[in-house]
N, C-alpha and C positions, 0 to 999 in steps of 0.2 A: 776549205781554208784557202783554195788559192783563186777562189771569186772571190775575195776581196779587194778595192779598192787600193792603189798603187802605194798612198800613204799611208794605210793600216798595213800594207805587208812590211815595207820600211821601218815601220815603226817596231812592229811585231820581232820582227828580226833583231832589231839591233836591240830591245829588251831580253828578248832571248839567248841570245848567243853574242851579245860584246860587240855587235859589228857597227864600226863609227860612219862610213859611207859605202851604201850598197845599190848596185843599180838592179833593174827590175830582173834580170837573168840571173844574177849570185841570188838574191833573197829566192827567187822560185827553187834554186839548186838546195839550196840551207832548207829550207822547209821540206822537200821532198828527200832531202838526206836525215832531216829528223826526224821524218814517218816512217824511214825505214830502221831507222834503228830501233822504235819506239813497237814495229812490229817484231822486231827481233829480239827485245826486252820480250814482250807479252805470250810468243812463244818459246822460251826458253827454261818453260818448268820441266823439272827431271823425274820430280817424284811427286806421291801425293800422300800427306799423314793422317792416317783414319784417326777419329776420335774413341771409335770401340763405342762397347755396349755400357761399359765402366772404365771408371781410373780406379777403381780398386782393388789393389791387388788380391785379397782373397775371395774378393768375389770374383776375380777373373779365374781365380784357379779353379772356384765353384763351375763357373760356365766354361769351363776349358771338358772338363772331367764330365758334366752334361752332354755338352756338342762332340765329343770326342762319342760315346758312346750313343748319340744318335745317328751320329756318320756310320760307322759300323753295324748300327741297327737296320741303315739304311741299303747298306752297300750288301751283308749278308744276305739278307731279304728279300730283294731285288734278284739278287743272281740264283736264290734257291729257287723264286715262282720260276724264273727263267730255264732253271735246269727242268722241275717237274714238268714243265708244258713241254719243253722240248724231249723229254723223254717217253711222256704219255700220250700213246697213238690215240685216245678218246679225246685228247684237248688239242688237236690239230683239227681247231675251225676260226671259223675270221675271228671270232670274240678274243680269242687266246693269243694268236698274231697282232694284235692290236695292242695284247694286253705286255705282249713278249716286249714290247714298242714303247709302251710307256716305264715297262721295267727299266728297260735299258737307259732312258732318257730320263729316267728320275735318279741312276747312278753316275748322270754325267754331270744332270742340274745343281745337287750335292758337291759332286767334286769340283763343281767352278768356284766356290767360295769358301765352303769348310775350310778344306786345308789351309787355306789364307789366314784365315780365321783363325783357325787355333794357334799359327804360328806368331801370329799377333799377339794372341791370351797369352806368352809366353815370354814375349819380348816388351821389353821399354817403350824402344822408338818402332813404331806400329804403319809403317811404309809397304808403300809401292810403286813401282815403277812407271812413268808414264804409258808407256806402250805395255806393260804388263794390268793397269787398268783399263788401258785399252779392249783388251783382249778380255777380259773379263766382264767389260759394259757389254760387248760382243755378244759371248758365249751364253752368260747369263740371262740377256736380254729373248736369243734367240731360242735357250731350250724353253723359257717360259713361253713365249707365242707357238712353239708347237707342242706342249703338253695343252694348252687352249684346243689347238684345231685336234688333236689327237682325242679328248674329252669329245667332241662334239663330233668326230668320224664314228666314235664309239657308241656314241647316244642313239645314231641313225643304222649301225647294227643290231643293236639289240631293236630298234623299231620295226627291221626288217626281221628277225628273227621272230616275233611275238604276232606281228600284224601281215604279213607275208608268209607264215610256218612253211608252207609248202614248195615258194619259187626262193628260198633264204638259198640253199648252194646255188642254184644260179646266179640270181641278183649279187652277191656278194663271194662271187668266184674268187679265184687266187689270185689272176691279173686284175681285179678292180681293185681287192683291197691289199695292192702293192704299189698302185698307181693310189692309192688315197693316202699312202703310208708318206711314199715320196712325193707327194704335194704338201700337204703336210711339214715334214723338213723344209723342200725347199723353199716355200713361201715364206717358214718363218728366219730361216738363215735371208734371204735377199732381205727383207723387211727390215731386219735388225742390220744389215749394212745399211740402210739409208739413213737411219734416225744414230747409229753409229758415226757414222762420213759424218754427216751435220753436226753431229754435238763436239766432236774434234774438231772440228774447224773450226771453231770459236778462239777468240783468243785468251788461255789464261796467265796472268799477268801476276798472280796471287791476292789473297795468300794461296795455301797449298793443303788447306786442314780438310777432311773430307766429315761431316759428322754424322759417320754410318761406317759399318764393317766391313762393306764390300764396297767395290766402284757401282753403284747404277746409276742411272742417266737423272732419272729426279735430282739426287744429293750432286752429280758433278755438273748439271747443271745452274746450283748455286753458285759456283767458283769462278764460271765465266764472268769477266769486266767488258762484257759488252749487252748490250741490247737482247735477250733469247727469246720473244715472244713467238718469233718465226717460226724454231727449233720443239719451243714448248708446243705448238697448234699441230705440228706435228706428228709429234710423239701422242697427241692426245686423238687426230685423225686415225692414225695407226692403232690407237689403244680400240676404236669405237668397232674399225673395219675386222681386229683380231680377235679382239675379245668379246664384243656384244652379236657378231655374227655367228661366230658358234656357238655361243648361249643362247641367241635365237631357235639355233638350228637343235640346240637341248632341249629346249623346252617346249617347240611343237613336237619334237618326237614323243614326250613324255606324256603330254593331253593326247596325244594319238595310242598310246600303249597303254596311258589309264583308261581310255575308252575301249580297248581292247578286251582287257584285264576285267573292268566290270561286266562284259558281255559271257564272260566264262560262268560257266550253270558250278560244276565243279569245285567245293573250297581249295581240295591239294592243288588241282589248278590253279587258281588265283593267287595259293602258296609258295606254288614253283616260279610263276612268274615274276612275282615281286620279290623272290630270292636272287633269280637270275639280274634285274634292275638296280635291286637295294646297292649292292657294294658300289656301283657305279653312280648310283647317285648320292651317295657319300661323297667321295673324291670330288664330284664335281659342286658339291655344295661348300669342301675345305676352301678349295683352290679358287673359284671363282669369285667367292665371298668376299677373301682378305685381295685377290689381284683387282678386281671392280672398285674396291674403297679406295685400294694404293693408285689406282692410273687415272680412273676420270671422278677425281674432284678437286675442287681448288686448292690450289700449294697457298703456305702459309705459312711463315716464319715458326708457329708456338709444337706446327705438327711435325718438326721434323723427330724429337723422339720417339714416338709414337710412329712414326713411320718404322721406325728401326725395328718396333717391335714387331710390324705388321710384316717387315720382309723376313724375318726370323720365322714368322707362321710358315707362309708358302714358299722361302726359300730351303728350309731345313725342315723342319713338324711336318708339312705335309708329302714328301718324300719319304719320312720316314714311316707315316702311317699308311701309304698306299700299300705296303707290300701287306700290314698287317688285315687291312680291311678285306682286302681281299683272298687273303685266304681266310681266315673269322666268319666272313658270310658269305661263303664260296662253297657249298657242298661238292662239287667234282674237281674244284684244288684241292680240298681237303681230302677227298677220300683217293685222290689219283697224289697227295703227298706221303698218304699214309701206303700205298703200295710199292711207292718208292721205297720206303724205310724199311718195309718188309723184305723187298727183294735183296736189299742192300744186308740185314742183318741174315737172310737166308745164305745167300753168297759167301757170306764169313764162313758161314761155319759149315761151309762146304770147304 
């Protein structure tokens, strides 16, 4: 605006702001006093109003009394695999540290949005706070890119358990797979700061309506009144390096494990193995499925319902059903839950 020509800035001015004679220093002061207010306008939003999954009220209460009892499906479930592994000296090996990993980070993933959530389904005016969706583009952002890398640390365990049987406790010692644990987090905590930073820097100027239940970066990325092509190539580089790498890294391990798998003479063999794979490759066919459709393909005004429904998949559903899958087609959680329960009802009645 202020490489303009001496008589368009004069001009501009005194249409703008009333001013009858202006020499070239007031009109540059006037203009750069009205970019600055004008940035002070556009960040000045406080809150932000979710639109929810419905405006209707009894089907809010329907989905209130749903997500209420999948949270707690989620959150018991998670903390029981957790108690059994850590109680049973036979499931202290890498698969189960791994698995103790995603327990815990699928009780966090859950409680970044649920509770929000229901208190929403509950309430009229369905808000949140700028820096309280901050904090939740954040959090949410980043336990998903490490339930990614944690899926794909886990795929090349069990690779090395089935195709390496013999050097498995070495290769996958206590210090690698505690250095894989915290690479892991922290790449996907820094990650999720940068596509964080970037998306709050934008300026939003409103409105202020969010149409999705939680803050994530797709839906608050519609709310910015500037330019985000930047921001979106971003989030969409991050999406390829986080989530198509250790899907890579899933998927040679698994042609490596079925090539394995077919070399066993043995059926209980071939049995055992593909018991020890199966639950794992469940989870990773929920989660990667609905997170692949939601990040790399083209945004479009008609999908953002549908998106809503697809973050309800892997934000909530699939949370809820890792704890199940894995003990369901887990024969040594299952049989190391049920000696828990034994010891436990022995104990009493001692």
């Amino acid at each position: 605006m202020l490489k303009l020509t001496m008589p368009a800035i004069l001009q501009y001015v005194r249409h703008l702001f009333g001013v009858g004679k202006a020499t070239t220093r007031e009109a540059i002061l006037e203009i750069k006093h009205w970019r600055q207010l004008t940035r002070e306008n556009q960040s000045c939003m406080t809150e932000f109003i979710f639109l929810g999954l419905s405006s209707e009220p009894r089907v809010e209460a329907v989905l209130f009394m749903v997500f209420l009892v999948f949270y707690l499906l989620t959150v018991v479930g998670n903390i029981i695999i957790t108690t059994v592994i850590r109680i049973d000296p036979q499931l202290h090996v890498p698969m189960y540290f791994f698995l103790i990993n995603l327990s815990f980070l699928d009780i966090c993933y859950i409680s970044t949005n649920v509770p929000q959530m229901l208190v929403n389904l509950l309430s009229r005016k369905k808000t949140i706070s700028f820096m309280g969706c901050a904090v939740q583009m954040y959090l949410s952002l980043a336990f998903g890119m490490t339930e990614c890398f944690l899926l794909g640390v886990m795929a090349y365990d069990r690779y090395v358990a089935i195709c390496h049987t013999l050097q498995y406790r070495v290769i996958m010692n206590r210090k690698v797979c505690a250095q894989m644990a915290v690479m892991s987090w922290t790449c996907s905590l820094l990650s999720s700061m940068v596509i964080n930073v970037m998306t709050l820097r934008l300026p939003f100027c409103g409105p202020n309506t969010l149409n999705h239940y939680f803050c994530e970066v797709p839906a608050v990325l519609t709310l910015a009144c500037t330019d985000t092509s930047l921001t979106e190539m971003v989030v969409f580089i991050f999406s390829i390096l986080i989530v198509f790498i250790p899907f890579l890294l899933i998927v040679v391990s698994y042609i490596c494990i079925l090539s394995a798998i077919l070399q066993i003479h043995s059926a209980h063999g071939r049995a055992k193995a593909f018991s020890t794979c199966g639950s794992h490759l469940t989870v990773v066919t929920l989660f990667y499925g609905t997170a692949i459709f939601m990040y790399m393909r083209p945004r479009s005004q008609s999908s953002r319902d549908r998106d809503k429904a697809i973050a309800v998949f892997y934000t909530i559903v699939t949370p809820m059903l890792n704890p199940l899958i894995y003990t369901l087609r887990n024969k040594e959680v299952k049989r190391a839950l049920r000696r828990m329960v034994i010891r436990h009802r022995f104990s009493r009645r001692m």
